[in-house]
N, CA and C of each residue as an Amber inpcrd file, in Angstrom:
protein
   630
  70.0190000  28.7980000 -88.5500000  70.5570000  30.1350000 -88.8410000
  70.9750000  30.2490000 -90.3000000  71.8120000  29.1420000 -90.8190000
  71.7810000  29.0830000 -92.4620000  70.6420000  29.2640000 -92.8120000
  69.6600000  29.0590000 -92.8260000  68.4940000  28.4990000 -93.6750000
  68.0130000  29.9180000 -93.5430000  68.3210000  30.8440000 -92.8790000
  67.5250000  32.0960000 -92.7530000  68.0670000  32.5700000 -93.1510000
  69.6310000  32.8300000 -93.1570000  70.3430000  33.2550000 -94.3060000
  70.2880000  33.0970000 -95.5060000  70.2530000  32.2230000 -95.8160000
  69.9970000  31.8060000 -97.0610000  68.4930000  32.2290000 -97.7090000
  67.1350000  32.5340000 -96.8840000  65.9780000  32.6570000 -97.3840000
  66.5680000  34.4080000 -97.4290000  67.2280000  35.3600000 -96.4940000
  67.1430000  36.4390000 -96.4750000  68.1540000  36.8340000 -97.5700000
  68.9210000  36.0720000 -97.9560000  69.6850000  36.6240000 -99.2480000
  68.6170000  36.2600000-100.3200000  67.8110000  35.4460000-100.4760000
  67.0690000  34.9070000-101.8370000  66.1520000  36.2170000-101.6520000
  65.7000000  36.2130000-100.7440000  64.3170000  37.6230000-101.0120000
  64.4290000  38.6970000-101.4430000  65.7140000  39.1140000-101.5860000
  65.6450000  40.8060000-102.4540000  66.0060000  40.2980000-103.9000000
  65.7940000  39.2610000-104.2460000  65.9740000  38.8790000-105.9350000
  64.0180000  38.4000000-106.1570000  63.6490000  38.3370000-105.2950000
  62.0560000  38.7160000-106.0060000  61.4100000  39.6880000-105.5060000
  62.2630000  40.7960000-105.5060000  61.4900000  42.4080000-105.7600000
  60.9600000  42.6950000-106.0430000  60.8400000  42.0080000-107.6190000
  60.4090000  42.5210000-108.6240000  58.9800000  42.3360000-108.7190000
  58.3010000  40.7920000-108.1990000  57.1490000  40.9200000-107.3850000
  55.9910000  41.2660000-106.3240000  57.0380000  42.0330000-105.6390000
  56.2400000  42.5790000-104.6080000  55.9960000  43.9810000-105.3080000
  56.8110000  44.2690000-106.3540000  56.3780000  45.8960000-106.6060000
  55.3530000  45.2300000-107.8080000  55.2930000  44.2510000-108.6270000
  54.0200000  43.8130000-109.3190000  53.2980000  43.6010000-108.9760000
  53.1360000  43.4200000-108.0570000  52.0890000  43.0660000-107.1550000
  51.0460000  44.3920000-106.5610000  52.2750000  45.5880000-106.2290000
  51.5680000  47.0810000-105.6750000  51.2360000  47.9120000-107.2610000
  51.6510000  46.9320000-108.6200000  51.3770000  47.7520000-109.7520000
  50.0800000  47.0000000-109.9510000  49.4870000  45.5390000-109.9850000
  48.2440000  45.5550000-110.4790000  47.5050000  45.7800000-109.5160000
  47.3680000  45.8300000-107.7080000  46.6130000  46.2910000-106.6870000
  46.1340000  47.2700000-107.1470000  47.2730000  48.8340000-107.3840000
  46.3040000  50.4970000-107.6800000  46.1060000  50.5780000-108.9490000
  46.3750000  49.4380000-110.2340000  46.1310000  49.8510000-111.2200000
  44.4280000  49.9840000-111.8720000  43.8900000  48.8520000-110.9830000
  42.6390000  49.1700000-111.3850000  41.9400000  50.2640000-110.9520000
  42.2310000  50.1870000-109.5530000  41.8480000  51.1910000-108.4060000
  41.4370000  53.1150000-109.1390000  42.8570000  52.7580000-109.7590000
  43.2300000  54.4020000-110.4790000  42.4730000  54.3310000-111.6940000
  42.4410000  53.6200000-112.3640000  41.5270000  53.0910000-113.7190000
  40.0000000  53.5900000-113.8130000  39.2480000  52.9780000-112.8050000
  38.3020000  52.8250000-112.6420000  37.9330000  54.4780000-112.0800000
  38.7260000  55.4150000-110.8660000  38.4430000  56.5760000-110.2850000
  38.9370000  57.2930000-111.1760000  39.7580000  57.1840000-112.4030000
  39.7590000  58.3810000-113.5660000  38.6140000  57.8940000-114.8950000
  37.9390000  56.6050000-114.7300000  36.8610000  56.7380000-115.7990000
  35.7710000  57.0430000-115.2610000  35.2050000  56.8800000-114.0260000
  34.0730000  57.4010000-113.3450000  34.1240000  58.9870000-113.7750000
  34.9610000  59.6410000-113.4700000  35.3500000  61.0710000-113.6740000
  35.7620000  61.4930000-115.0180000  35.5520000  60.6920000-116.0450000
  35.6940000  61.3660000-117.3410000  34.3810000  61.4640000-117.5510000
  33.8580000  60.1100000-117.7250000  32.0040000  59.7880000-117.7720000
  31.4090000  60.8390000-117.3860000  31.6450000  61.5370000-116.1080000
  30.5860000  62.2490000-115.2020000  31.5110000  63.8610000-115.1450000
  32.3580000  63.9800000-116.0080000  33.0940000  65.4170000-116.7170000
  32.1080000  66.7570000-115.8430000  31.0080000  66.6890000-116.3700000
  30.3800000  67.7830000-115.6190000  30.2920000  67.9460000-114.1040000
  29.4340000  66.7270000-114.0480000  29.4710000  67.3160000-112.5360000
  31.2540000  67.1790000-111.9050000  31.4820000  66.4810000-112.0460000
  33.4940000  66.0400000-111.8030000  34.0250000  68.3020000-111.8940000
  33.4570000  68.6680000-112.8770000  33.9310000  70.3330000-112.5650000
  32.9620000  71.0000000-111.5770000  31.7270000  70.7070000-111.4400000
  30.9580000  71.6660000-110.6810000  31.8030000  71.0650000-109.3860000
  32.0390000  70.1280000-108.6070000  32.4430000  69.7030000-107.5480000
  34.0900000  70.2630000-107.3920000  34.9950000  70.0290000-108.2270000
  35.9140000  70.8630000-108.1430000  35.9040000  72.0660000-107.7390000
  35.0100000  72.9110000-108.6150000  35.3690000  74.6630000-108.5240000
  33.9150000  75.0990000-107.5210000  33.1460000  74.4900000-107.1810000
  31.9420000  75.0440000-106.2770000  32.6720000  75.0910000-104.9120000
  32.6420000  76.4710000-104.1980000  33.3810000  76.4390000-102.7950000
  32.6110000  75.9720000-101.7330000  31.2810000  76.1690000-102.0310000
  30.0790000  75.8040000-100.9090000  30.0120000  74.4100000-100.4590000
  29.6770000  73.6080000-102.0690000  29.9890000  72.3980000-101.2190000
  30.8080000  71.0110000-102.3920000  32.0470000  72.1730000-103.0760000
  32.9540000  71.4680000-103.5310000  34.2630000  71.8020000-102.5440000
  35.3360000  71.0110000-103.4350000  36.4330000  71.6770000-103.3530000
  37.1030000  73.3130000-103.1270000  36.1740000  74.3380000-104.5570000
  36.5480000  75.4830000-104.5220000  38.1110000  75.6380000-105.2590000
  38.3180000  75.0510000-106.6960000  39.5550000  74.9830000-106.7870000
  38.8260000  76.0290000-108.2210000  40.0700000  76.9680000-108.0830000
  39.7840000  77.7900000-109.7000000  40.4700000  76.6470000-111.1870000
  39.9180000  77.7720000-111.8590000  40.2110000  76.6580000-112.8130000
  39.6200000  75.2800000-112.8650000  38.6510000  75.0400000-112.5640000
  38.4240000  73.6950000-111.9130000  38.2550000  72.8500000-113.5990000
  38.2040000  73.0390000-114.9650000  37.9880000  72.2750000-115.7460000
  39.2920000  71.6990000-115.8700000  40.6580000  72.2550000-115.8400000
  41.7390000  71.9720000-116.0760000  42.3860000  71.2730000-115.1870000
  41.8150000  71.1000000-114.1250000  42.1220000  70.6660000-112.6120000
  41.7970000  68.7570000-112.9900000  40.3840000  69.0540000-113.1430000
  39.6800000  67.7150000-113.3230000  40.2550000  66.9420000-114.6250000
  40.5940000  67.3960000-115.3370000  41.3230000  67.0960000-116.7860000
  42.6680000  66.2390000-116.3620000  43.5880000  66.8610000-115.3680000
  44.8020000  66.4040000-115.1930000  44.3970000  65.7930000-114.4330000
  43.7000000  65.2520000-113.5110000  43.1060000  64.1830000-112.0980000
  42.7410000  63.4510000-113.0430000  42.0890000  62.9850000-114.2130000
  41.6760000  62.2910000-115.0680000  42.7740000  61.2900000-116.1040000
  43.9500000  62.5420000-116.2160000  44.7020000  61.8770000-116.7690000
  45.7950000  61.2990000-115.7180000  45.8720000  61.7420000-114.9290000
  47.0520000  60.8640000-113.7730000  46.3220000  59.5050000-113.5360000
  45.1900000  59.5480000-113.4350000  44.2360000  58.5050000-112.8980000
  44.0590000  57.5350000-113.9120000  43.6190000  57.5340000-114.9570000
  43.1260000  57.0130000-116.2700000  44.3800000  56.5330000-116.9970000
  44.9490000  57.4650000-117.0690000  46.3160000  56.8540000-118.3730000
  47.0880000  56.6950000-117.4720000  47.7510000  57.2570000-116.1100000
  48.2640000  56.8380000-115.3200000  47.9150000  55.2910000-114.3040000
  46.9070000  54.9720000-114.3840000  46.5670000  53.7920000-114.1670000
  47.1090000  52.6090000-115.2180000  46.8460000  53.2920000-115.9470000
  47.0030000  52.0350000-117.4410000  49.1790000  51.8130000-117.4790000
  49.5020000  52.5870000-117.0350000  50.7890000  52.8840000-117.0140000
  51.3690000  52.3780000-115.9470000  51.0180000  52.3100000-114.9800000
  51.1280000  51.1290000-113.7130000  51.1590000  49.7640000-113.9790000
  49.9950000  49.4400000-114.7520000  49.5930000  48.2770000-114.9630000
  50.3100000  47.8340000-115.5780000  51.2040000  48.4240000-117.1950000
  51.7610000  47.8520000-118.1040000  53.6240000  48.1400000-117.5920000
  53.7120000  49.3060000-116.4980000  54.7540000  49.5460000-115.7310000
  55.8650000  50.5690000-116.9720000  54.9510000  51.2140000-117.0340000
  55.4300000  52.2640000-118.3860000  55.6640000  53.4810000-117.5930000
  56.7580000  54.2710000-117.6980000  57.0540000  55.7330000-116.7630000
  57.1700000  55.5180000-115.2720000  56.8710000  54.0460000-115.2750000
  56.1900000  54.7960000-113.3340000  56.6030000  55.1240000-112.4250000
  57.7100000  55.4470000-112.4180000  58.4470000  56.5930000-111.1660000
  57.5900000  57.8100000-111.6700000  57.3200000  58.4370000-112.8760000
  57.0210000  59.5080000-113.1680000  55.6480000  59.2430000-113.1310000
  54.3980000  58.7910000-112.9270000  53.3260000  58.3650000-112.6390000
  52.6510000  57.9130000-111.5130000  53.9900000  57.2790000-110.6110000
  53.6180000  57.3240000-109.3250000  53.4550000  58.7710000-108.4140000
  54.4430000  59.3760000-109.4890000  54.7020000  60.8520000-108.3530000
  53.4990000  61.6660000-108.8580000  53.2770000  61.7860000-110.2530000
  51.9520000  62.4620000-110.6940000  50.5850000  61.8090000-109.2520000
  50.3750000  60.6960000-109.5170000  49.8060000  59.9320000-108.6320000
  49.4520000  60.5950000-107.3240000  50.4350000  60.2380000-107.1520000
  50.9240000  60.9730000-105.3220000  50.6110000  62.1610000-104.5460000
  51.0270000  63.0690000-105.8090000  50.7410000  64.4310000-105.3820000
  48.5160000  64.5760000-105.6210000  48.4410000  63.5520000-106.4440000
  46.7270000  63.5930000-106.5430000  46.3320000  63.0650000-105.1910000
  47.1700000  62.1690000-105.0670000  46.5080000  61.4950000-103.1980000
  46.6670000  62.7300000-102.7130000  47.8810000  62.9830000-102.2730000
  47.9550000  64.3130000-101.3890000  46.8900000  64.7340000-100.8870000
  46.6740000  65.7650000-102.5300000  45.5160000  66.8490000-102.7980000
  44.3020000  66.2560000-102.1410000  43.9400000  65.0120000-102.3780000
  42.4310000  64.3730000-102.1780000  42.6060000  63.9190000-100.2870000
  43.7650000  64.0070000-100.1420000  43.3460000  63.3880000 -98.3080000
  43.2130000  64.4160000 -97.6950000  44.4320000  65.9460000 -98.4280000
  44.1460000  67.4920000 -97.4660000  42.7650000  67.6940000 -97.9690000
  42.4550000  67.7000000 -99.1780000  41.3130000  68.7470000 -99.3140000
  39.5070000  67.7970000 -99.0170000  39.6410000  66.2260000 -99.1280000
  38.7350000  65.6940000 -99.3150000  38.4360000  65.4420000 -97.6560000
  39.3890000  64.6080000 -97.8620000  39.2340000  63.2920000 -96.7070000
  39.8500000  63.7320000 -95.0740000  40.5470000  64.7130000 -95.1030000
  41.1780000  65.0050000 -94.2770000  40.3680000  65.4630000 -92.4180000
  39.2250000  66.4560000 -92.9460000  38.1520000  66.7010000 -92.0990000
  37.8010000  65.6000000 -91.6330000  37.3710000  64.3860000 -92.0970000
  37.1760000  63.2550000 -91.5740000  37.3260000  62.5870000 -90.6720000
  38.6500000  62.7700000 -90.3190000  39.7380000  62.0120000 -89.3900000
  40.4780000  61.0410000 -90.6770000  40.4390000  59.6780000 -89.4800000
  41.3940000  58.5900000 -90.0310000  40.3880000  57.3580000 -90.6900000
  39.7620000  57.3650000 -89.8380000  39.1130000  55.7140000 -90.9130000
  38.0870000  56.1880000 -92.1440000  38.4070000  55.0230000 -92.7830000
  37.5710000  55.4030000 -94.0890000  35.7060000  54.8530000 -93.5910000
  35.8270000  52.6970000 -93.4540000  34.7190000  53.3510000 -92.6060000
  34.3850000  53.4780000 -90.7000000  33.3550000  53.8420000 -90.6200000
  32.7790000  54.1640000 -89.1150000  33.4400000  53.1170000 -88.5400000
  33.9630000  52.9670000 -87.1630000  33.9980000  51.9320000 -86.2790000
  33.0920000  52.1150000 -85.5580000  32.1840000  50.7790000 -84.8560000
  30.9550000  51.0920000 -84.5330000  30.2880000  50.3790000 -83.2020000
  32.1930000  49.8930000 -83.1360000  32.1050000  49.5390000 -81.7220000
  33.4340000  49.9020000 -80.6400000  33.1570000  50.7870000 -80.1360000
  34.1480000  51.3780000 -79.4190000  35.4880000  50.6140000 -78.7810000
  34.9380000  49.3450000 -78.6150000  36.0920000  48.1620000 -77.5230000
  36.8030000  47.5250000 -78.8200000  36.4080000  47.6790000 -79.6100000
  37.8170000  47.0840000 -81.1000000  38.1390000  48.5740000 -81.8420000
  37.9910000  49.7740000 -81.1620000  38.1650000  51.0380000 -81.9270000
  39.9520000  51.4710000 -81.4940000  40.7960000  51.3260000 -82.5770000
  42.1530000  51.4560000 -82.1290000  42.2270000  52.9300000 -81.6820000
  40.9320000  53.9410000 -81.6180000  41.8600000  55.2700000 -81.2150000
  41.2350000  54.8050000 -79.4460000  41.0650000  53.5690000 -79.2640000
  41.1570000  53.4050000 -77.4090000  42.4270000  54.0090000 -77.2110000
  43.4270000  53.3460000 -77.6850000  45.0180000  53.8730000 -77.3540000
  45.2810000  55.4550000 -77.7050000  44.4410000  55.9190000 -77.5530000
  44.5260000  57.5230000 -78.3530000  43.5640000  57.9290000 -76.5590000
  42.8730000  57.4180000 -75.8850000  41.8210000  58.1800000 -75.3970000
  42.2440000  59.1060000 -74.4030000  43.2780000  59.3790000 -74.2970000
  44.0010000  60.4750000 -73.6440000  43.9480000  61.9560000 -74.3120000
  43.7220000  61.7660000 -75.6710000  43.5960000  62.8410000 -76.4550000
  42.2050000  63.5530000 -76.7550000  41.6030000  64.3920000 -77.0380000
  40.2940000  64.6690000 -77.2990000  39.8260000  64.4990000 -78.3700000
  41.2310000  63.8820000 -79.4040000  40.6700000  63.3700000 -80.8230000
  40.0810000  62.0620000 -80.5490000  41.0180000  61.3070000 -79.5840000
  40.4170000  60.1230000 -79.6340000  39.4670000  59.9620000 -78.5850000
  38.8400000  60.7500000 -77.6270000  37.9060000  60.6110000 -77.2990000
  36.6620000  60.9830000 -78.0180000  36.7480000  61.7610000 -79.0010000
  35.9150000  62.0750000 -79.9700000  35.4030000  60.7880000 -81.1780000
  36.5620000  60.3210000 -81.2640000  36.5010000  58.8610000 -82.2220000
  35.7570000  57.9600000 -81.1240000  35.9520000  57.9690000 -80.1160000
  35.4130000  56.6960000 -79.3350000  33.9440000  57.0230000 -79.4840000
  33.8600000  58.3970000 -78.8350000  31.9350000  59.1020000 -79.3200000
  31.2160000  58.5490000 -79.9630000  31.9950000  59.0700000 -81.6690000
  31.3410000  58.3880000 -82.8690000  30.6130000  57.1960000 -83.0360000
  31.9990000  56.1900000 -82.5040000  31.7750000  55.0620000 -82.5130000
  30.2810000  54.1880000 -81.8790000  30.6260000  55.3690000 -80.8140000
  29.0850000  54.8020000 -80.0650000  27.6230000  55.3200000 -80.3730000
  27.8620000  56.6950000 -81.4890000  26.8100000  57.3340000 -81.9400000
  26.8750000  56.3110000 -83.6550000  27.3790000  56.1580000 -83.5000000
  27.6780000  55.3540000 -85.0840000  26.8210000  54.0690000 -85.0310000
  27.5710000  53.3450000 -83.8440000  26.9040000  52.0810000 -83.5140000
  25.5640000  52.4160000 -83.3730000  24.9920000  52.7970000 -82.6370000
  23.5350000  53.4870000 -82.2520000  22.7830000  53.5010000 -83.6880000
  23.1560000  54.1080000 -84.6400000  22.3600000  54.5950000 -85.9450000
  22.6030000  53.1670000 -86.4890000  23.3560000  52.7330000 -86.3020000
  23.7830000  51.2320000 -87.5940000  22.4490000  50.1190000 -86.8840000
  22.4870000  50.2520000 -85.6340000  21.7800000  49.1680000 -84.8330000
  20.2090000  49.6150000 -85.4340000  19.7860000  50.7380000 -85.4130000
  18.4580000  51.6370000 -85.8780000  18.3090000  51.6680000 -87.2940000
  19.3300000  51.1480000 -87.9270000  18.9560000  51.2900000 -89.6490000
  18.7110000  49.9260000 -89.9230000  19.6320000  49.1140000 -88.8670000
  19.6170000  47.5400000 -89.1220000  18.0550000  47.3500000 -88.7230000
  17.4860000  47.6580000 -87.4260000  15.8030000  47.2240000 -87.2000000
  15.0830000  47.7200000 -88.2560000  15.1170000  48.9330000 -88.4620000
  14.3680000  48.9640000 -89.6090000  13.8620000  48.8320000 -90.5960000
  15.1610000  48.3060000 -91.4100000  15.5360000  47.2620000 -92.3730000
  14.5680000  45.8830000 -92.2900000  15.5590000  45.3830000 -91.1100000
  14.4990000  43.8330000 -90.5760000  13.0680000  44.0770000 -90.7040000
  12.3770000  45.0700000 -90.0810000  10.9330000  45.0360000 -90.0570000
  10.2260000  45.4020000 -91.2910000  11.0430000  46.2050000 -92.4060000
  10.1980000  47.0300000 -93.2400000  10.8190000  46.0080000 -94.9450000
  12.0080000  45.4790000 -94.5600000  12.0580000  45.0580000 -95.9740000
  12.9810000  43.6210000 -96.0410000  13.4540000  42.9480000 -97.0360000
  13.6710000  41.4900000 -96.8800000  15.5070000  41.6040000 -96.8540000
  15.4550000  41.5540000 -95.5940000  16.4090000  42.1230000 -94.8820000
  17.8930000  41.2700000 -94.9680000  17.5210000  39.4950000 -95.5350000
  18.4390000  38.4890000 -95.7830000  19.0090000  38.9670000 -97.2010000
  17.9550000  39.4930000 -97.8970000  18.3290000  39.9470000 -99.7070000
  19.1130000  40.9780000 -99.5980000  18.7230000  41.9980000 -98.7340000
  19.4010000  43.2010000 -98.8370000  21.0180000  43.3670000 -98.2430000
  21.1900000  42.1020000 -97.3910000  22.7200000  42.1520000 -96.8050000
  23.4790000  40.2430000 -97.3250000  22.5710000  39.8230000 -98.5040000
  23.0430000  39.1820000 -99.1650000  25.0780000  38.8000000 -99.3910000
  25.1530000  40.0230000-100.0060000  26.4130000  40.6020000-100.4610000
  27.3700000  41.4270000 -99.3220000  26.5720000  41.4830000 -98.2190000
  27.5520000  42.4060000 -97.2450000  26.5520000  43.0640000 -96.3480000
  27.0860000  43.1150000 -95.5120000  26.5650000  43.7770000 -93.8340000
  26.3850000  45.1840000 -94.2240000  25.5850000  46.5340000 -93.9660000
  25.5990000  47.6320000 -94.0370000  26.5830000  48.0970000 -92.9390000
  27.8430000  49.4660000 -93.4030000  28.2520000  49.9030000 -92.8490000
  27.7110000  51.7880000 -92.7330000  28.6070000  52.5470000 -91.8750000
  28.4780000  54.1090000 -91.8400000  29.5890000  54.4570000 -92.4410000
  29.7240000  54.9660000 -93.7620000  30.5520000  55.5410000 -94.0820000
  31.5710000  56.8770000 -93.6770000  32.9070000  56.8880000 -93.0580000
  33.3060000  57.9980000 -92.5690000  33.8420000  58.8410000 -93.4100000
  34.8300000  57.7980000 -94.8210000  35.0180000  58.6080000 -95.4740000
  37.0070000  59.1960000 -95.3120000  37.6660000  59.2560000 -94.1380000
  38.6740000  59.5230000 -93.9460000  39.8840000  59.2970000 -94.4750000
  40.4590000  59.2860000 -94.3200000  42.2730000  59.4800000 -94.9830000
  42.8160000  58.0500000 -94.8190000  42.1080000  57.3380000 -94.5450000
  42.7520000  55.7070000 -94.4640000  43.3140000  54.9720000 -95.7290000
  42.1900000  54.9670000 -96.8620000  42.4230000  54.3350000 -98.0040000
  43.4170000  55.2250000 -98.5040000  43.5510000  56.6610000 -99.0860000
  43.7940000  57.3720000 -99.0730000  45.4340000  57.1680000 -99.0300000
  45.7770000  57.1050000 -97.9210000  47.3230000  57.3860000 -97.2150000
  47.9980000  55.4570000 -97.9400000  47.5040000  54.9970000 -97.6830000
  47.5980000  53.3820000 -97.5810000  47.8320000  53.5700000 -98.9200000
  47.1130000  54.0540000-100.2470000  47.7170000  54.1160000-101.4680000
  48.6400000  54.7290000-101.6810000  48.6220000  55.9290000-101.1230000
  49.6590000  56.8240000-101.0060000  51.4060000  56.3580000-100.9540000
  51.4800000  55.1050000 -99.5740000  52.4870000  55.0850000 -99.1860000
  52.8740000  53.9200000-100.2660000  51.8160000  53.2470000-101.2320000
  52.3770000  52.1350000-101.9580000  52.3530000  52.9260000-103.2100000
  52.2800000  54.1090000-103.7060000  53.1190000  54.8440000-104.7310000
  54.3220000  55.7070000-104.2100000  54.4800000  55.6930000-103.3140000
  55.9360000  56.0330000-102.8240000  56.9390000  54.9050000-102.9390000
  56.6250000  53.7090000-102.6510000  57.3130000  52.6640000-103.2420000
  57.4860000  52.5810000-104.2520000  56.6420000  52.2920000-105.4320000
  56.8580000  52.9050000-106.5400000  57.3860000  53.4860000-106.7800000
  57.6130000  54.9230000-106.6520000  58.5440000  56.0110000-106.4890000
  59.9460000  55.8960000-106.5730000  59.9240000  55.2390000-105.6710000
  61.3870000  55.0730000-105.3770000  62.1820000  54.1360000-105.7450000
  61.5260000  52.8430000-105.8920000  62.3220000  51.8210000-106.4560000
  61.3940000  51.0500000-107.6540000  60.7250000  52.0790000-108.2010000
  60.6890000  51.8700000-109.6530000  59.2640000  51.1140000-110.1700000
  59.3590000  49.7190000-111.1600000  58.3550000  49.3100000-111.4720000
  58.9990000  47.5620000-111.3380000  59.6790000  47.5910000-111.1480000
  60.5280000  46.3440000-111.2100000  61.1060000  45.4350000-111.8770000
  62.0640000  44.8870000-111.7880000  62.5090000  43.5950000-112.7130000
  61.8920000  42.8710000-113.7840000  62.0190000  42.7220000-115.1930000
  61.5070000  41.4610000-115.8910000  60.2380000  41.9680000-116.5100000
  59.3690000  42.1590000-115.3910000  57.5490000  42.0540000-115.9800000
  57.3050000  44.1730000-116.3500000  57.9490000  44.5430000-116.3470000
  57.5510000  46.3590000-117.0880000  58.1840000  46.7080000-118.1070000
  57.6690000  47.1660000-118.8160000  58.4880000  47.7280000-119.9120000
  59.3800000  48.7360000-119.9410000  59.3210000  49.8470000-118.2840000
  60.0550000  50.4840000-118.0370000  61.5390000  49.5750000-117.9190000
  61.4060000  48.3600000-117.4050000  62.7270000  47.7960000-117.0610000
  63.5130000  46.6770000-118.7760000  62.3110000  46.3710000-119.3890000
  63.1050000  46.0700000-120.6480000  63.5920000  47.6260000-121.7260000
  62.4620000  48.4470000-121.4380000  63.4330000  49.6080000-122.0540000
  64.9290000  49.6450000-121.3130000  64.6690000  49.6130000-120.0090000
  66.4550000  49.7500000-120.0520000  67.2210000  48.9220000-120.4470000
  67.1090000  47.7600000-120.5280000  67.3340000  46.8570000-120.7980000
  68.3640000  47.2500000-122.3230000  66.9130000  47.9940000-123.0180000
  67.3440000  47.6620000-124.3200000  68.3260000  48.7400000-124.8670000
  67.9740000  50.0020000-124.2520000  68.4770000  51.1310000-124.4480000
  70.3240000  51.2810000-123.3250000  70.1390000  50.7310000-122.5530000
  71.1750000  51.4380000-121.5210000  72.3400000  49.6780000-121.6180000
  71.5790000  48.8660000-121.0880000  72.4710000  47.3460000-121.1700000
  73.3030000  47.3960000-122.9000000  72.2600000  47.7890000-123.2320000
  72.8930000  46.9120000-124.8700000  74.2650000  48.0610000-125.4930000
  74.4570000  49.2780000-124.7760000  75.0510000  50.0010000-124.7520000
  76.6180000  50.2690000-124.3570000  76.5040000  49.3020000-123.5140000
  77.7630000  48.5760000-122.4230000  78.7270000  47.8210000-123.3310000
């Protein structure tokens, strides 16, 4: 019982790692999805402001501009732990936007489950959402099994899943939310101890003040 005491008092003095840890995880993440979208500027607005088969957001150059910069310089700002209460929340409100307006139709998983008996909305199948997810799963599986033969017979099928098994992409609010809830941490308790410069600025500005 000491010894657990003792480990549970030591663990909130390395905080400061577990939130370094959720700063270099989304820092690339965000890095990489605001330079794809500077690179590709054009189409990045036709997809914004097209209602048919974008978003439909007016304004859409100014839209994509600030998604670019939350993403891009806000990434880089994670990483080095510069602002980031104020970067996580910029952040945040971009998840938001992207799980209502993107991902949301989707459902929940990002990808297909494609076998119904490891599909967690079993515990849902009372509902017609999750009997709908179980569907998929089995129309999902079906196409994956039919892309996989085809594959085998028509092309060199060991090369092509070399690197990874083919999945069905769903696309849903999974990744999405999961980042989401680790810039709310952020959020709230900051960038952490020692390793950000948000925390030696205080350091330097507010301690040395005392």
């Amino acid at each position: 019982m000491n010894s657990y005491l003792a480990v549970a008092q030591m663990l909130p003095k390395l905080d400061f790692v577990v939130l370094l840890a959720l700063r270099l995880y989304l820092a690339p993440i965000f890095i990489v999805a605001g330079w794809q979208k500077l690179t590709q500027f054009d189409s990045m607005v036709s997809w914004f402001g097209d209602a048919s088969w974008g978003l439909g957001l007016p304004f859409a150059p100014l839209w994509v501009i600030l998604v670019i910069f939350a993403e891009l310089i806000g990434g880089a700002a994670l990483l080095f732990g510069v602002l980031t209460r104020w970067f996580a929340l910029m952040l945040s409100v971009t998840m938001m936007v992207a799980i209502v307006k993107v991902h949301l139709k989707n459902g929940w998983y990002a990808i297909t489950p494609t076998d119904p008996t490891t599909n967690i909305s079993q515990l849902f199948s009372y509902l017609p959402e999750g009997q709908a997810s179980l569907q998929n799963s089995i129309a999902a599986g079906e196409r994956l099994a039919k892309a996989n033969e085809i594959l085998q017979s028509q092309g060199d099928f060991e090369w092509l899943t070399q690197t990874g098994n083919f999945v069905i992409l769903n696309n849903g609010v999974e990744f999405g939310v999961t980042y989401l809830i680790m810039l709310l941490v952020l959020l709230v308790f900051g960038a952490g101890r020692y390793l950000s410069v948000d925390d030696w600025f205080y350091r330097l500005i507010f301690i040395k003040k005392r």
